[in-house]
Backbone as numpy.savetxt, mean C-alpha at the origin, in Angstrom:
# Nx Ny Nz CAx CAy CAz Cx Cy Cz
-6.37 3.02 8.90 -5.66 2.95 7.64 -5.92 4.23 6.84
-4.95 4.74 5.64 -5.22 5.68 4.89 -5.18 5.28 3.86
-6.14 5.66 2.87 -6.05 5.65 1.89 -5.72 6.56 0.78
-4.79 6.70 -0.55 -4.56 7.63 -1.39 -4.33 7.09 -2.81
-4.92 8.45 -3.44 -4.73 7.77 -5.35 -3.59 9.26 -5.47
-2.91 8.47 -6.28 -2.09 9.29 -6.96 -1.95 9.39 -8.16
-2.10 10.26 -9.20 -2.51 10.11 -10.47 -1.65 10.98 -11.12
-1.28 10.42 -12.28 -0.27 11.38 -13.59 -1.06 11.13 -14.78
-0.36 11.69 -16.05 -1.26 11.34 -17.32 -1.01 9.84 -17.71
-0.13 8.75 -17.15 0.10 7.72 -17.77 -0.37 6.95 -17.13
-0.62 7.29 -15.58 -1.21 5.81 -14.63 -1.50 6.38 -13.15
-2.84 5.44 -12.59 -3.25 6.02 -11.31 -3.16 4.64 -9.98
-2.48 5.22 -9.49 -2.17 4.05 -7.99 -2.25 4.29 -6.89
-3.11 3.41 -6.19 -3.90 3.86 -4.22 -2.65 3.46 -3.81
-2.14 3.90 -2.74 -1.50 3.67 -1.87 -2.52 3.45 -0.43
-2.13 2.35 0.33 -3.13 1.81 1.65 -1.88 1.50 2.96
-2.12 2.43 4.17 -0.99 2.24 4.98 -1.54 2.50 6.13
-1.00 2.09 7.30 -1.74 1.59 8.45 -0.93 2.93 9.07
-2.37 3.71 9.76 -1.73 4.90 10.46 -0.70 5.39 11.67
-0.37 3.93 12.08 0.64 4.12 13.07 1.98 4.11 12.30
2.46 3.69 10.76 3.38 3.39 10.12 3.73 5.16 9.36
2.91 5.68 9.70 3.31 6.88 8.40 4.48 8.03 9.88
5.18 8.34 8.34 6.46 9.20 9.00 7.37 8.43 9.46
7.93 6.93 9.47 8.10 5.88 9.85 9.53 5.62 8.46
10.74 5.14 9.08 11.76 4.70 8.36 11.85 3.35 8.35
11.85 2.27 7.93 12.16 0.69 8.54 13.27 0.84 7.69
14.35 0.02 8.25 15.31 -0.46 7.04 15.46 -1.89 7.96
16.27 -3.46 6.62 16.38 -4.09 7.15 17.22 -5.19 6.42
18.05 -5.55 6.47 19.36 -5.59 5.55 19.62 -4.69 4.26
19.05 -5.41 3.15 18.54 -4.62 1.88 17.65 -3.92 1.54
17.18 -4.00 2.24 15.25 -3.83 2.26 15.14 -2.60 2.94
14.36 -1.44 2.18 13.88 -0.23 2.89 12.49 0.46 2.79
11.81 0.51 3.71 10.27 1.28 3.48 10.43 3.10 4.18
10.32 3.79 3.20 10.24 5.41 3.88 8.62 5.58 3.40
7.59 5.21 4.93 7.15 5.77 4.95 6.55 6.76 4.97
7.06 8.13 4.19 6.64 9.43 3.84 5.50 9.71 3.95
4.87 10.88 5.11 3.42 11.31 5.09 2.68 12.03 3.86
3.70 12.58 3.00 2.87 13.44 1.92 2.72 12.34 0.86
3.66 11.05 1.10 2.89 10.11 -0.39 1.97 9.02 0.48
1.84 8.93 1.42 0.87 7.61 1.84 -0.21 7.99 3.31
-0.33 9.21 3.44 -1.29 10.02 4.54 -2.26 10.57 3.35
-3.16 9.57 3.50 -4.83 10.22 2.66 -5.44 10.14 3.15
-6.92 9.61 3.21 -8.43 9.62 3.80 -8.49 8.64 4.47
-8.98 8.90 5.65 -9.20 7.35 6.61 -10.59 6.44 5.93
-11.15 7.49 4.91 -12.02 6.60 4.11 -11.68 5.97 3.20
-12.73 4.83 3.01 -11.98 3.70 1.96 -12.44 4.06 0.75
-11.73 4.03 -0.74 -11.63 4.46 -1.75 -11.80 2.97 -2.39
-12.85 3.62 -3.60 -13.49 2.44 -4.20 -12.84 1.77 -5.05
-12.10 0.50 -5.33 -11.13 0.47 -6.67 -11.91 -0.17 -7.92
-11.53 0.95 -8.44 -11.83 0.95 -10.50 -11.22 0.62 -11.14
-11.33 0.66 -12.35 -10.38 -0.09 -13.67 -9.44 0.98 -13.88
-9.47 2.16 -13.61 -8.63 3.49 -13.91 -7.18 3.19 -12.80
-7.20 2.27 -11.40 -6.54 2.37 -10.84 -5.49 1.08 -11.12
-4.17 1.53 -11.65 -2.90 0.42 -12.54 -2.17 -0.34 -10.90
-2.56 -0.23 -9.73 -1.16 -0.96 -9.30 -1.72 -0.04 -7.44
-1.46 -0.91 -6.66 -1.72 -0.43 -5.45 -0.48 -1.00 -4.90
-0.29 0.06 -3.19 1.07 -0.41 -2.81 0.05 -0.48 -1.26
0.05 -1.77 -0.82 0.04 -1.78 0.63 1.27 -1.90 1.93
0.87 -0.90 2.65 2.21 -1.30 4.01 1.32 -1.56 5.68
1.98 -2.95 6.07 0.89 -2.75 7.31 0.28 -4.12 7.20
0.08 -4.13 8.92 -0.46 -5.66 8.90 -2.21 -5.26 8.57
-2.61 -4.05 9.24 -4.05 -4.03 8.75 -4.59 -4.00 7.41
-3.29 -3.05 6.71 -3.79 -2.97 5.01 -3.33 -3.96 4.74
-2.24 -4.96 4.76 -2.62 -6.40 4.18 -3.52 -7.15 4.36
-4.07 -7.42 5.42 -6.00 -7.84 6.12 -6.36 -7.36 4.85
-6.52 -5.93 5.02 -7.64 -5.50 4.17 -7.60 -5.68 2.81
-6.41 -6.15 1.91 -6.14 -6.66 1.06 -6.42 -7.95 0.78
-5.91 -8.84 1.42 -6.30 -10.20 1.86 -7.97 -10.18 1.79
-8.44 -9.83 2.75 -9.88 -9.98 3.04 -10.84 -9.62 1.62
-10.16 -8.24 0.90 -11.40 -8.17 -0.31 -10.47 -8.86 -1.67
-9.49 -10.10 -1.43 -9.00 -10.64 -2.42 -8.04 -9.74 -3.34
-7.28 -9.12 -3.10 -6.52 -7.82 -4.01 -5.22 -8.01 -4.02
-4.66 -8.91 -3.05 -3.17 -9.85 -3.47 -2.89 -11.40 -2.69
-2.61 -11.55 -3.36 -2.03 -12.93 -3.11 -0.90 -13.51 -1.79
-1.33 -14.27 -0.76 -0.13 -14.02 0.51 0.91 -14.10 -0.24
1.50 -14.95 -0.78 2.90 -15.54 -1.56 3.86 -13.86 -1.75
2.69 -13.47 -2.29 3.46 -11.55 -2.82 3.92 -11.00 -1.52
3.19 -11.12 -0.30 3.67 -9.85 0.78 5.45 -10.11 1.30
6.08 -9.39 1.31 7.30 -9.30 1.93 6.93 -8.29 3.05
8.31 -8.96 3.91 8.08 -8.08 5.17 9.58 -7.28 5.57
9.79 -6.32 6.42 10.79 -5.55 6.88 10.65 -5.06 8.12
11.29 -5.76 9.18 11.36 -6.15 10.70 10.02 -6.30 10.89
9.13 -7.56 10.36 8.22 -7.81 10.56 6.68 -6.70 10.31
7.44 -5.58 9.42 5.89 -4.77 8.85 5.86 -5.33 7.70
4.66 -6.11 7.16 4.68 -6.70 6.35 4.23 -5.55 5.24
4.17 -5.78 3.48 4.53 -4.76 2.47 3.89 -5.66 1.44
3.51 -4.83 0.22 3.31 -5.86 -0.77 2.59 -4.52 -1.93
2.92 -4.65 -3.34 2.74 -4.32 -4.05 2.25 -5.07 -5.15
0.70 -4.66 -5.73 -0.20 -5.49 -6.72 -0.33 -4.23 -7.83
0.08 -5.25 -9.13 -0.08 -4.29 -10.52 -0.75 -5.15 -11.09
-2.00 -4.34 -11.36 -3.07 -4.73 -12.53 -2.44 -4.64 -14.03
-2.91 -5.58 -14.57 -2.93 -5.41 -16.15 -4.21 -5.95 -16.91
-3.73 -4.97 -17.95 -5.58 -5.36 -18.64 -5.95 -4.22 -18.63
């Protein structure tokens, strides 16, 4: 998996994506994931999450595990697109 923060002056968000998915197009009726390597190819190390970080986007059956497993979204949230499952969690507070 990779991990990446992306940060502006208004808000900072990890992106978590399973390394066989990057550079990767899915489309699937309505539904589209462009896996792009320059927004979701970061560190194969895991990045610690803080209160500074507003909203993570996972793609991938491993980064949903790994989501799942340290409690960081809810199954109900993940949608999937030809079966790569996806899911986006925004903190508030």
């Amino acid at each position: 998996m990779y991990f990446k923060i992306h940060k502006n002056p208004q808000k900072c968000f990890l992106t978590i994506c399973d390394e066989d998915l990057i550079g990767k197009q899915i489309e699937e009726n309505n539904l589209f994931l462009d896996v792009k390597e320059d927004f979701y190819k970061g560190s194969s190390k895991e990045i610690k999450i803080t209160e500074e970080i507003s909203s993570i986007i996972f793609v991938g059956k491993k980064s949903i595990e790994y989501g799942l497993k340290n409690k960081l979204l809810d199954k109900t949230s993940i949608k999937t697109v030809k079966k790569i499952p996806f899911c986006e969690v925004i903190f508030f507070g």
